[in-house]
KOLSE-270773 format. One record per residue (C-alpha): residue in three letters; residue number from 1; z negated, x negated, y. Coordinates in nm, 3 decimals, padded with zeros to 5 digits. Layout:
+--------+-----+---------+---------+---------+
| residu | num |       Z |       X |       Y |
+--------+-----+---------+---------+---------+
|    ALA | NUM |       Z |       X |       Y |
...
+--------+-----+---------+---------+---------+
***
This chain:
+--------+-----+---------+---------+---------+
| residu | num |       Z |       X |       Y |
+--------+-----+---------+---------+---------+
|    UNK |   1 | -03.848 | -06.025 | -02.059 |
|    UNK |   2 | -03.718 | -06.068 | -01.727 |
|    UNK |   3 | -03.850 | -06.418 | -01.517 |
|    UNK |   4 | -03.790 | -06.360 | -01.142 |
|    UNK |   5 | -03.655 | -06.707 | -00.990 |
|    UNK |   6 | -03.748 | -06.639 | -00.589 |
|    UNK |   7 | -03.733 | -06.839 | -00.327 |
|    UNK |   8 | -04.069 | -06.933 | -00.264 |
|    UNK |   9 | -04.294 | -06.777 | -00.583 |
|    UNK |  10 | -04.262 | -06.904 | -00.932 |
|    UNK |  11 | -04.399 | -06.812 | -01.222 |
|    UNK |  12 | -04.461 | -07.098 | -01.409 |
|    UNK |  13 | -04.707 | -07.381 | -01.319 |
|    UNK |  14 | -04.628 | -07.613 | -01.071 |
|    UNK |  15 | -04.631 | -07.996 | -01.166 |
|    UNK |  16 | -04.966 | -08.231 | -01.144 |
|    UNK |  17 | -04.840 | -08.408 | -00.855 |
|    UNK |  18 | -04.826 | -08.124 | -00.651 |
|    UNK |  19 | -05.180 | -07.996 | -00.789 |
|    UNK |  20 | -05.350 | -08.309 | -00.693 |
|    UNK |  21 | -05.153 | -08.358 | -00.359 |
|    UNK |  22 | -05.259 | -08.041 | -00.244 |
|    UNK |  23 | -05.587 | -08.117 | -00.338 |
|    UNK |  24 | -05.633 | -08.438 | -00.122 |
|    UNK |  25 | -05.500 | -08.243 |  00.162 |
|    UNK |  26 | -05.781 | -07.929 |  00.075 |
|    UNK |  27 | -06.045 | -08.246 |  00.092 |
|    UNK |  28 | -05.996 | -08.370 |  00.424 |
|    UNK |  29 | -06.130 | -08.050 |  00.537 |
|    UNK |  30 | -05.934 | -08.048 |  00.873 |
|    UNK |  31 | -05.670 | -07.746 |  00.844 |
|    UNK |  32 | -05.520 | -07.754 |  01.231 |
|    UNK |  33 | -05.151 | -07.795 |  01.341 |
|    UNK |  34 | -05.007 | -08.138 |  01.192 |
|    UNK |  35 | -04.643 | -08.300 |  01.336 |
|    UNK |  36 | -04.394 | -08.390 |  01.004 |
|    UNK |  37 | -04.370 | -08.755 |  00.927 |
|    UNK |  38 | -04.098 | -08.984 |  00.834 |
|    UNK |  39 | -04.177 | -08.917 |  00.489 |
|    UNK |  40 | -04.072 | -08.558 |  00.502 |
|    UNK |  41 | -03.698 | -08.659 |  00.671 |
|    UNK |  42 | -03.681 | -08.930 |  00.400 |
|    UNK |  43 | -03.771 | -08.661 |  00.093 |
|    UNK |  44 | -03.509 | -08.432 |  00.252 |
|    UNK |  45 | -03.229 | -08.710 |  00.315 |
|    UNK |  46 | -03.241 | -08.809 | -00.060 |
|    UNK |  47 | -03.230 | -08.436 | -00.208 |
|    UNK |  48 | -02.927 | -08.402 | -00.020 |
|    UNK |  49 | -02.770 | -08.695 | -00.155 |
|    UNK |  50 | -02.883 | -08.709 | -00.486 |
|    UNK |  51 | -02.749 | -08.336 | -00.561 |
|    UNK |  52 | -02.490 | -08.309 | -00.342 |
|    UNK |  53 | -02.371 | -08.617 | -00.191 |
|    UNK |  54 | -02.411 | -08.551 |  00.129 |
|    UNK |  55 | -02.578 | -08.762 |  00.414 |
|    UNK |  56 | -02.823 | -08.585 |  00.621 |
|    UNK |  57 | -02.932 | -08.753 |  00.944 |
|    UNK |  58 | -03.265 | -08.676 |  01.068 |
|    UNK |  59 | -03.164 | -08.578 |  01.439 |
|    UNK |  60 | -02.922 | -08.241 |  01.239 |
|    UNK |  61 | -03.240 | -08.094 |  01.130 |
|    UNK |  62 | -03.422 | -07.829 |  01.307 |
|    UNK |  63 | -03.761 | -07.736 |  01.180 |
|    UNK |  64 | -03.878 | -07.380 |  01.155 |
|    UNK |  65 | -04.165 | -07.167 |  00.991 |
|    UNK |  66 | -03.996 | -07.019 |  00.707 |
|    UNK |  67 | -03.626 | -06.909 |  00.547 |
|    UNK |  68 | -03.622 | -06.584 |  00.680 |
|    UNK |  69 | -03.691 | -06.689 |  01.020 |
|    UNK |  70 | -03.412 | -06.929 |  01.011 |
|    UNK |  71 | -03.165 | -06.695 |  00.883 |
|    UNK |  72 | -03.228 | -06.420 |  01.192 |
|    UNK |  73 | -03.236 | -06.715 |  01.474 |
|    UNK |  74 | -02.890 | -06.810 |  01.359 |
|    UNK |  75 | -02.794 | -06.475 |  01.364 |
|    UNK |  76 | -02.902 | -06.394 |  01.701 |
|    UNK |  77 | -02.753 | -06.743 |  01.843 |
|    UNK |  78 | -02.377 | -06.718 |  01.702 |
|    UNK |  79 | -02.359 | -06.319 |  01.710 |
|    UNK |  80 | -02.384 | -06.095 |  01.893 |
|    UNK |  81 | -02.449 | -05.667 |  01.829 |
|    UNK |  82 | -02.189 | -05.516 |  01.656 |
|    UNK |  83 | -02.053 | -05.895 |  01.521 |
|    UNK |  84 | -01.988 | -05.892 |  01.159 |
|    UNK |  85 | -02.203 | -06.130 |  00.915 |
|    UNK |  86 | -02.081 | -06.203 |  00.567 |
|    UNK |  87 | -02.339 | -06.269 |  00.270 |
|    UNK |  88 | -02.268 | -06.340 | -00.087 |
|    UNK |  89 | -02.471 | -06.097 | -00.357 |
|    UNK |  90 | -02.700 | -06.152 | -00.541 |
|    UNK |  91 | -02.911 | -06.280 | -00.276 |
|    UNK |  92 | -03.207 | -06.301 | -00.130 |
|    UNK |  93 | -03.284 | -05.958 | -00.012 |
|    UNK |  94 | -03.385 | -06.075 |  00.349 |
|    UNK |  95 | -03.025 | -06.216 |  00.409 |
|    UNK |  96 | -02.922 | -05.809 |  00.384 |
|    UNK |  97 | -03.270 | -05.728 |  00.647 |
|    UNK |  98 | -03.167 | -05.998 |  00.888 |
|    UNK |  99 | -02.848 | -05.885 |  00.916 |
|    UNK | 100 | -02.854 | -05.542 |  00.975 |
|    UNK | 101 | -03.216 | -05.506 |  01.217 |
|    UNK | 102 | -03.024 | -05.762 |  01.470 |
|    UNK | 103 | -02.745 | -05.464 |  01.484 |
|    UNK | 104 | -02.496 | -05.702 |  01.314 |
|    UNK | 105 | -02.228 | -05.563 |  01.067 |
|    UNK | 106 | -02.288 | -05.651 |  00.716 |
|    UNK | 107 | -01.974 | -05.789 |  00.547 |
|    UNK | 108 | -02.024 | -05.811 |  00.126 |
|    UNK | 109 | -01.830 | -06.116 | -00.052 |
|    UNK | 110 | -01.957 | -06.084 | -00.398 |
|    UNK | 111 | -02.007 | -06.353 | -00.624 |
|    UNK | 112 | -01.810 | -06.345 | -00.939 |
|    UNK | 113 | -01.977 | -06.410 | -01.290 |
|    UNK | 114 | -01.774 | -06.615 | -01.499 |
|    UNK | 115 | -01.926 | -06.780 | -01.824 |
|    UNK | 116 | -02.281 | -06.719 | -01.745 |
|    UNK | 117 | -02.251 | -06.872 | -01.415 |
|    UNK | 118 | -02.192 | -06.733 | -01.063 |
|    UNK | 119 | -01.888 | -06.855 | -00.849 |
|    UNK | 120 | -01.715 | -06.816 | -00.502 |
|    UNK | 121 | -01.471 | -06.557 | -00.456 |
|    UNK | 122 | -01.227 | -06.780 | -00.180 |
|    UNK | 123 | -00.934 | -06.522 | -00.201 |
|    UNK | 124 | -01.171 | -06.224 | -00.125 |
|    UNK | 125 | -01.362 | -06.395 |  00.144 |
|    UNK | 126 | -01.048 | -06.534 |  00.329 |
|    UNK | 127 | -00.911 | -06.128 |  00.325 |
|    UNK | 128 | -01.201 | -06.058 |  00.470 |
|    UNK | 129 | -01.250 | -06.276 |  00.712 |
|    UNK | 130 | -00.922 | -06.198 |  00.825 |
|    UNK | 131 | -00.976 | -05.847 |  00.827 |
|    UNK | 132 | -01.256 | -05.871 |  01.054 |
|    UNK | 133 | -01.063 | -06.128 |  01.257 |
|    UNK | 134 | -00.802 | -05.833 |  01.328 |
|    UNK | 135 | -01.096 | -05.611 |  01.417 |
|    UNK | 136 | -01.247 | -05.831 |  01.669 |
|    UNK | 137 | -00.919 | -05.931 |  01.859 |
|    UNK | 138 | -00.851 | -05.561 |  01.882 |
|    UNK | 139 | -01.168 | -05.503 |  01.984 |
|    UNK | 140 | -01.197 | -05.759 |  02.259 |
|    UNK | 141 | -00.795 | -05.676 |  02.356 |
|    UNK | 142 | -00.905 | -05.308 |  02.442 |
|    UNK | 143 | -01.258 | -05.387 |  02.656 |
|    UNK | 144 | -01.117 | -05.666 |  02.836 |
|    UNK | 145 | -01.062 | -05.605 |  03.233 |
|    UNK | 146 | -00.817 | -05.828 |  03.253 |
|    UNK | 147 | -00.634 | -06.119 |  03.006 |
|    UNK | 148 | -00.567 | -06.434 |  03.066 |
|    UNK | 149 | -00.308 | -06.577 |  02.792 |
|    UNK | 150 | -00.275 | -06.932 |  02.782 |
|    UNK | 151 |  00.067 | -07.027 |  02.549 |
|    UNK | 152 |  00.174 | -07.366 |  02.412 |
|    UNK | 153 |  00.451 | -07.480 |  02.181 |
|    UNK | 154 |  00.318 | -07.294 |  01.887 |
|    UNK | 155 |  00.471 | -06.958 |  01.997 |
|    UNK | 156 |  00.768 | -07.066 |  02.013 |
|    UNK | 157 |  00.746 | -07.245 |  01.630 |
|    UNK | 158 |  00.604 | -06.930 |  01.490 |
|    UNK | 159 |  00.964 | -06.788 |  01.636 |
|    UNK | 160 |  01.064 | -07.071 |  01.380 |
|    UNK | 161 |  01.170 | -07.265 |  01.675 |
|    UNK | 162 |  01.030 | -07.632 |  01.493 |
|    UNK | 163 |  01.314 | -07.859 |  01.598 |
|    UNK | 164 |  01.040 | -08.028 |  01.906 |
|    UNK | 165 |  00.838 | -08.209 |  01.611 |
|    UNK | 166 |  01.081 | -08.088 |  01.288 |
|    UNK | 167 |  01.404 | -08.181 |  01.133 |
|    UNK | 168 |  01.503 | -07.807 |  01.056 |
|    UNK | 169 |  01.775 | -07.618 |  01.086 |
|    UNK | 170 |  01.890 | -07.554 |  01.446 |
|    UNK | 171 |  01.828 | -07.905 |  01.491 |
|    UNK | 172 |  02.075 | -08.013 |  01.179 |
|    UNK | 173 |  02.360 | -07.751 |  01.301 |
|    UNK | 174 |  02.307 | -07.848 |  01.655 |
|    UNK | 175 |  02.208 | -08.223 |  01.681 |
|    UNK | 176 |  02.348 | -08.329 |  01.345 |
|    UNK | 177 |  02.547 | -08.556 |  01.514 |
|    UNK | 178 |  02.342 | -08.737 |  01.755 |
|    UNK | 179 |  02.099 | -08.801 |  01.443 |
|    UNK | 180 |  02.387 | -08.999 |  01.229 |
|    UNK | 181 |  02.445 | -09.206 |  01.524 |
|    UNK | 182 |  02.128 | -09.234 |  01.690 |
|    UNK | 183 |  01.855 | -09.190 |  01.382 |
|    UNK | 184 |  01.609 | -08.993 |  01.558 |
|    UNK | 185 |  01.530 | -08.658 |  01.347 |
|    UNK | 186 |  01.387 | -08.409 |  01.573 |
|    UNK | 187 |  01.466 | -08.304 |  01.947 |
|    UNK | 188 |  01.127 | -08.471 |  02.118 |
|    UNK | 189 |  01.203 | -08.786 |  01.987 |
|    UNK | 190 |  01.633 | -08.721 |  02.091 |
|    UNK | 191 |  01.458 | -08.644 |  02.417 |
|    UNK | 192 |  01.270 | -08.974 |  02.517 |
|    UNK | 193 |  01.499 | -09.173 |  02.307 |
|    UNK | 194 |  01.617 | -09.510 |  02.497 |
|    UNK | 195 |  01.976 | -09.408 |  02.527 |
|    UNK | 196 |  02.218 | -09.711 |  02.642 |
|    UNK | 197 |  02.442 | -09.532 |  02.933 |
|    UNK | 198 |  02.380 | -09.228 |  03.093 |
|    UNK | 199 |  02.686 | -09.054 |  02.929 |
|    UNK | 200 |  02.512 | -09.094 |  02.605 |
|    UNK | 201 |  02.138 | -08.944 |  02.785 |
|    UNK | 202 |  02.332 | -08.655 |  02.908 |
|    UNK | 203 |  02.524 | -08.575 |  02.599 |
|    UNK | 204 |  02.235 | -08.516 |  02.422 |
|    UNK | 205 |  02.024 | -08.336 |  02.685 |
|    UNK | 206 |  02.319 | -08.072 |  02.753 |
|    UNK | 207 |  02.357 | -08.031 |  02.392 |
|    UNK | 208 |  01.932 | -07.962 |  02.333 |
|    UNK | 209 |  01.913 | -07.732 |  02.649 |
|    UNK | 210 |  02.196 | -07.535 |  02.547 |
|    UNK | 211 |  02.038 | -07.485 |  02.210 |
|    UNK | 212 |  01.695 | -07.393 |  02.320 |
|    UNK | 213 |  01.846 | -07.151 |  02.628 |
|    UNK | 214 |  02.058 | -06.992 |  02.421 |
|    UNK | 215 |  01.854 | -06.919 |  02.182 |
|    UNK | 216 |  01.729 | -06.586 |  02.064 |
|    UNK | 217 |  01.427 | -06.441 |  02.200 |
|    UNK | 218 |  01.100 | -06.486 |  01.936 |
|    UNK | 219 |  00.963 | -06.200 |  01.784 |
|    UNK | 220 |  00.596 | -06.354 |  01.844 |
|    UNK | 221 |  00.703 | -06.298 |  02.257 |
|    UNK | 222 |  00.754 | -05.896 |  02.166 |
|    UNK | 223 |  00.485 | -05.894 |  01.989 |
|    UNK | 224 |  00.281 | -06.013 |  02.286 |
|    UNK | 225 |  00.427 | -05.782 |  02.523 |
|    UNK | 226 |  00.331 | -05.451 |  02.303 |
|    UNK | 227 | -00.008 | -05.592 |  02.272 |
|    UNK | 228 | -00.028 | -05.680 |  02.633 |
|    UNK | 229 |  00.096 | -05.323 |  02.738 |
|    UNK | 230 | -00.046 | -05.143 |  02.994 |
|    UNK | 231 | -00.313 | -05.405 |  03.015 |
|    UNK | 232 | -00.392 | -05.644 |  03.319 |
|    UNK | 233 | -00.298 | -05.968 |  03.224 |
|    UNK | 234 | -00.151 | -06.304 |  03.343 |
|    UNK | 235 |  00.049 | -06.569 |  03.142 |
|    UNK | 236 | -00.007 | -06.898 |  03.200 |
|    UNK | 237 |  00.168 | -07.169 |  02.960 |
|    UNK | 238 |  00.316 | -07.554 |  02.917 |
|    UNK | 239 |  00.654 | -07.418 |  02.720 |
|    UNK | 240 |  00.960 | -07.479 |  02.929 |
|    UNK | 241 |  01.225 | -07.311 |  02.715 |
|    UNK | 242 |  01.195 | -06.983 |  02.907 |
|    UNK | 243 |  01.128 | -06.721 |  02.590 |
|    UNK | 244 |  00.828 | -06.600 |  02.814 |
|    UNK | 245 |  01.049 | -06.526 |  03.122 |
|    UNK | 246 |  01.278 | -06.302 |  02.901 |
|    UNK | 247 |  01.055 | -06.070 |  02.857 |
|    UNK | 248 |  00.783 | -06.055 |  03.128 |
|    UNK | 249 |  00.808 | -06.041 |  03.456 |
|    UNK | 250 |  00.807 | -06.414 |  03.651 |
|    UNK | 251 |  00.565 | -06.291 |  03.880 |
|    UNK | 252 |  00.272 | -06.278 |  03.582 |
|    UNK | 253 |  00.395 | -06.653 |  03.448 |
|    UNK | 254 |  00.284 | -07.002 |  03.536 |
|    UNK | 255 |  00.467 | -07.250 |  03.397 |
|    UNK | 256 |  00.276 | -07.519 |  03.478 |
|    UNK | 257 |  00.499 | -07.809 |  03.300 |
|    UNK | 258 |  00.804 | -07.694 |  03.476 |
|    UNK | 259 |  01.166 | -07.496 |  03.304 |
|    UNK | 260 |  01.432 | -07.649 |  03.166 |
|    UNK | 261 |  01.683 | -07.367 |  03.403 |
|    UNK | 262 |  01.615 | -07.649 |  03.686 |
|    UNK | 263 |  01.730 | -07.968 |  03.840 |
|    UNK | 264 |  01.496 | -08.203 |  04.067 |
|    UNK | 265 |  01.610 | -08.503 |  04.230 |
|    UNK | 266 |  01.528 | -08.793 |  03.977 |
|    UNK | 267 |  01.422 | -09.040 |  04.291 |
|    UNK | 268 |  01.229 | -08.696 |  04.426 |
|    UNK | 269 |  01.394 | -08.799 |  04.781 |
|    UNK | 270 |  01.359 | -08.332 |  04.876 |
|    UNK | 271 |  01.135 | -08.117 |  04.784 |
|    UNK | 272 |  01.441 | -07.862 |  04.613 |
|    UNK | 273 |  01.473 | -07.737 |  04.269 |
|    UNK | 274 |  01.892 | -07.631 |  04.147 |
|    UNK | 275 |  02.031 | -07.389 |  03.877 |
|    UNK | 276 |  02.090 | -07.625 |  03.590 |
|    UNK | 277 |  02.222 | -07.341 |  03.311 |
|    UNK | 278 |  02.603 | -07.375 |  03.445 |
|    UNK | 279 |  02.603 | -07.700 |  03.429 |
|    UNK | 280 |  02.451 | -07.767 |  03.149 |
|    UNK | 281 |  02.715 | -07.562 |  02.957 |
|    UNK | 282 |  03.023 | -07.722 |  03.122 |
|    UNK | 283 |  02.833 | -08.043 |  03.014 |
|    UNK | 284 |  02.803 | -07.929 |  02.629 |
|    UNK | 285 |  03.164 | -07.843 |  02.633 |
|    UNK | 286 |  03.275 | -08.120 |  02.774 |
|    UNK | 287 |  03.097 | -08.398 |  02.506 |
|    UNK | 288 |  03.324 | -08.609 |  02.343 |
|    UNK | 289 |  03.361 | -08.740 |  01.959 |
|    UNK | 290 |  03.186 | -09.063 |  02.111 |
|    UNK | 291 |  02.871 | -08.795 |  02.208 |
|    UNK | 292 |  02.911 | -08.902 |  02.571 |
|    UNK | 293 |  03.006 | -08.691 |  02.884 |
|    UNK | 294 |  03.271 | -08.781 |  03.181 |
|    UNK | 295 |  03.122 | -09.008 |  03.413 |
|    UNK | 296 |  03.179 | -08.795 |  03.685 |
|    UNK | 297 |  03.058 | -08.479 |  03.545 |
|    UNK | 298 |  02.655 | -08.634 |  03.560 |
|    UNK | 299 |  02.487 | -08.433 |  03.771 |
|    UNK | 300 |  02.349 | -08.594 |  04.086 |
|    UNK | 301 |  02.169 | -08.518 |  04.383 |
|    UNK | 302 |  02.362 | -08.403 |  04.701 |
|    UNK | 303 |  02.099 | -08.577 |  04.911 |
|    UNK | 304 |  02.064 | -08.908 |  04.794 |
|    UNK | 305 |  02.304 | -08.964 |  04.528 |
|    UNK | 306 |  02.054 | -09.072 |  04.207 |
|    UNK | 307 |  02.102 | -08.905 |  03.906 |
|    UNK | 308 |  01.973 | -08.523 |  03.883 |
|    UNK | 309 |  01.652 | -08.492 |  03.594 |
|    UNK | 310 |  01.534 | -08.154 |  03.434 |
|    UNK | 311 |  01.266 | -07.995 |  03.581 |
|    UNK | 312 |  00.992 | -08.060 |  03.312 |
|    UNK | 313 |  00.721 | -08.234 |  03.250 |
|    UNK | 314 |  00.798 | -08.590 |  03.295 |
|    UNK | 315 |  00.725 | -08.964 |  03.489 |
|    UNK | 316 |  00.965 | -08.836 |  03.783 |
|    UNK | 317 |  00.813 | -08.468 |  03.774 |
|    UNK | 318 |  00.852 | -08.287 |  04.124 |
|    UNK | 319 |  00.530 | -08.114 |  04.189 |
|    UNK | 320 |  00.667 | -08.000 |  04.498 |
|    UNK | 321 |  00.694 | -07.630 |  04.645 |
|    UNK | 322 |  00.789 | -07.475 |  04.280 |
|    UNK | 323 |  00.462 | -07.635 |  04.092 |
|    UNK | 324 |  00.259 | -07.508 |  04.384 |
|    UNK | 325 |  00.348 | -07.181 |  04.344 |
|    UNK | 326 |  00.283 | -07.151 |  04.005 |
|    UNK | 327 | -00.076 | -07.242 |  04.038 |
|    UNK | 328 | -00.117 | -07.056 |  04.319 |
|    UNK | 329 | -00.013 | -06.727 |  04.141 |
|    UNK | 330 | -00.269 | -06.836 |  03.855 |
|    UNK | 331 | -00.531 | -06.900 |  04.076 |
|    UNK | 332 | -00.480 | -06.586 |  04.272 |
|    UNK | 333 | -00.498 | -06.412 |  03.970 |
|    UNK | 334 | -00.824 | -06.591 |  03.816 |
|    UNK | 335 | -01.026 | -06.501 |  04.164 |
|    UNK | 336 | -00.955 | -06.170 |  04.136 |
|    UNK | 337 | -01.033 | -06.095 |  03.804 |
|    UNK | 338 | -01.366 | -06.348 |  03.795 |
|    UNK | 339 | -01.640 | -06.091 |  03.777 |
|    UNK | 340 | -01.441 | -05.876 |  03.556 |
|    UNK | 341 | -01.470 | -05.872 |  03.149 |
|    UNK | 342 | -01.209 | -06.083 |  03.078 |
|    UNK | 343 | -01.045 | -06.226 |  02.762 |
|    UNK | 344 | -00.933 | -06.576 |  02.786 |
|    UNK | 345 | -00.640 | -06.553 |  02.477 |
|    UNK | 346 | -00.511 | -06.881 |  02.328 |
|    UNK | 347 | -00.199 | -06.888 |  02.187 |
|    UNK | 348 | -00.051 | -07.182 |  02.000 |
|    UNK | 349 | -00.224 | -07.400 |  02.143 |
|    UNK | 350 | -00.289 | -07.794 |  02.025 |
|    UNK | 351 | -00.429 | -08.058 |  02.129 |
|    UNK | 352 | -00.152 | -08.301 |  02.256 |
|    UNK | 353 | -00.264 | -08.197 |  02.595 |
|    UNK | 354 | -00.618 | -08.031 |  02.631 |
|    UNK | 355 | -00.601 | -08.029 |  02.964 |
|    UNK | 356 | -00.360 | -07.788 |  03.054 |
|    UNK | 357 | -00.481 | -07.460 |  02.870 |
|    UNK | 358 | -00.727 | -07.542 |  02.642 |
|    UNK | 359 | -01.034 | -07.692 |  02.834 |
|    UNK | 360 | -01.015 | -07.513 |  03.149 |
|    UNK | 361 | -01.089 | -07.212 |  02.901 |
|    UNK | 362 | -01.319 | -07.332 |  02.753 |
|    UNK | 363 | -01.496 | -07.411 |  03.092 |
|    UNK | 364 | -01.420 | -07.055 |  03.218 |
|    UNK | 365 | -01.564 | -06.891 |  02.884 |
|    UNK | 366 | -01.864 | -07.083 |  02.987 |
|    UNK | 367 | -01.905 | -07.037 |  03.327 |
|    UNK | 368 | -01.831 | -06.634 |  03.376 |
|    UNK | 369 | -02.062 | -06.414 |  03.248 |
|    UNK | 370 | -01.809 | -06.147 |  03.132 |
|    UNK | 371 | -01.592 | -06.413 |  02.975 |
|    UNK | 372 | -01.480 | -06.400 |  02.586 |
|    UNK | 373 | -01.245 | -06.668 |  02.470 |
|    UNK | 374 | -01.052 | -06.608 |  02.138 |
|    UNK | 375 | -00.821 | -06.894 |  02.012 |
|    UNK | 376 | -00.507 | -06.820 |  01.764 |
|    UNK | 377 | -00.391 | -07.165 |  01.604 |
|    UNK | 378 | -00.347 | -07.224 |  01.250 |
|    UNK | 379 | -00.495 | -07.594 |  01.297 |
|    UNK | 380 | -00.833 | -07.414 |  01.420 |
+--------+-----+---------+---------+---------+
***
């Protein structure tokens, strides 16, 4: 004989306590709307705990009439039509009805029976998830107006460009050296590194730049451009090792954190930005076995005579004419394109500094109408 388990119906009798509770309640003899005590938080609290070890505070839980109910107001608030909802079968046959009359995409992840038991199937629901991942991001690529890609260090390390945070192999071949005597193990640290004489400063950032500029164009950056093909789209992004400027035109990039192909003024005495690449090169060549430069090959400013800096991100950063510009092309961009359908794309993107890329998306997903935000970060 088969004994249906459902959600709500049993068939079996129910306990005495629950027989006689329900009968004091019958007794009263008033049947109108009543509010939920602390008594009910308190029952709920402990089944949580005592089954699955997990602490429930009373201000997570929302009330509402019934399962069902639940299921399709959760649907409705983090979907939207045409969305994709995953359930796990066997289930409860509403979770299928809920689904599928709010226009959503049903997406199956079967359980799997093993001994008499049922159990999660992680490798089929991460393909799947995946899969529809790939669908959406197509989807939202195509309808989008315009594109607004906001790019951080993690293009450039899915390039397999990880010497910034890593000790990996460009940084061994490259900055080998500098490690034995200085014991620093990646390039960020090599780069704020308290170095004793300016010789020894400049050996190491000719040596870095010249790694990172002449380095090969990432295949994530190509991959962006076919994507990005024939579409309307700006870049806007904190890297400063110029792999975006290979490939796409300057006009659609703001590099708001500056590029490592300049020079400022370290004092900031002008408002002027030089070509650093030359330099930088006759710099690399000319490091000795001590990892210093000549004295008199330092760059320096023509105006005032203090020591030149690279044009990035920094204590002594010129946001002169240059920075302006960049946000000015950005902004132009942004105002034209606001009552559009546009696709705000995060690319690599952590959370060392939020306040570049990340939160003024978020605030701009939020505020337009037509806005759709999509973030692409293993960490997320």
């Amino acid at each position: 004989d088969t004994l249906p388990l459902w959600v709500a119906d049993m068939d079996f009798e129910t306990v005495p306590e629950v027989k006689e509770r329900l009968k004091e309640v019958a007794d009263r003899g008033i049947y109108g709307y009543s509010m939920l005590g602390d008594g009910y938080y308190h029952a709920l609290k402990n089944w949580f705990s005592e089954r699955f070890g997990w602490q429930v505070e009373k201000d997570w839980v929302i009330v509402t009439p019934g399962v069902v109910f639940a299921l399709a107001a959760a649907v409705r608030a983090y979907t939207k039509e045409g969305d994709s909802v995953m359930i796990q079968r066997p289930v409860y046959h509403p979770f299928t009805n809920v689904v599928k009359e709010n226009g959503r995409k049903l997406v199956n992840n079967p359980l799997v029976m093993e001994n008499g038991k049922y159990h999660m199937d992680y490798e089929d629901m991460e393909r799947k998830i995946t899969e529809e991942q790939v669908k959406l991001f197509a989807e939202h690529i195509k309808e989008a107006a315009a594109i607004v890609v906001g790019a951080a260090s993690g293009m450039s390390a899915a390039a397999g460009y990880r010497h910034y945070y890593e000790r990996d192999k460009d940084f061994v071949e490259n900055l080998g050296d500098f490690e034995k005597k200085y014991g620093y193990h990646n390039s960020f640290d090599g780069f704020y590194y308290h170095y004793r004489t300016s010789e020894e400063r400049w050996a190491f950032i000719a040596r870095n730049l010249c790694m990172i500029l002449d380095a090969r164009t990432g295949q994530p950056y190509y991959d962006l451009s076919e994507i990005l093909k024939d579409k309307n789209y700006y870049i806007l992004t904190t890297n400063q090792d110029t792999q975006f400027s290979r490939i796409f035109s300057e006009e659609k990039i703001s590099a708001i954190q500056g590029d490592w192909r300049y020079f400022q003024c370290s004092r900031r005495c002008h408002d002027e930005l030089y070509d650093s690449v030359e330099t930088l090169h006759k710099l690399n060549d000319a490091i000795g076995p001590d990892l210093r430069v000549p004295t008199d090959m330092i760059p320096r400013c023509p105006k005032c005579g203090a020591e030149m800096e690279p044009w990035v991100r920094s204590w002594v950063f010129l946001e002169g004419k240059k920075y302006h510009e960049e946000h000015n092309k950005l902004n132009t961009f942004l105002k034209k394109n606001m009552h559009k359908k546009v696709l705000f794309l995060e690319l690599g993107v952590g959370r060392m500094t939020p306040m570049f890329i990340q939160e003024p998306f978020w605030n701009l997903t939020y505020t337009w109408p037509g806005a759709f935000y999509i973030t692409i970060n293993p960490r997320d």
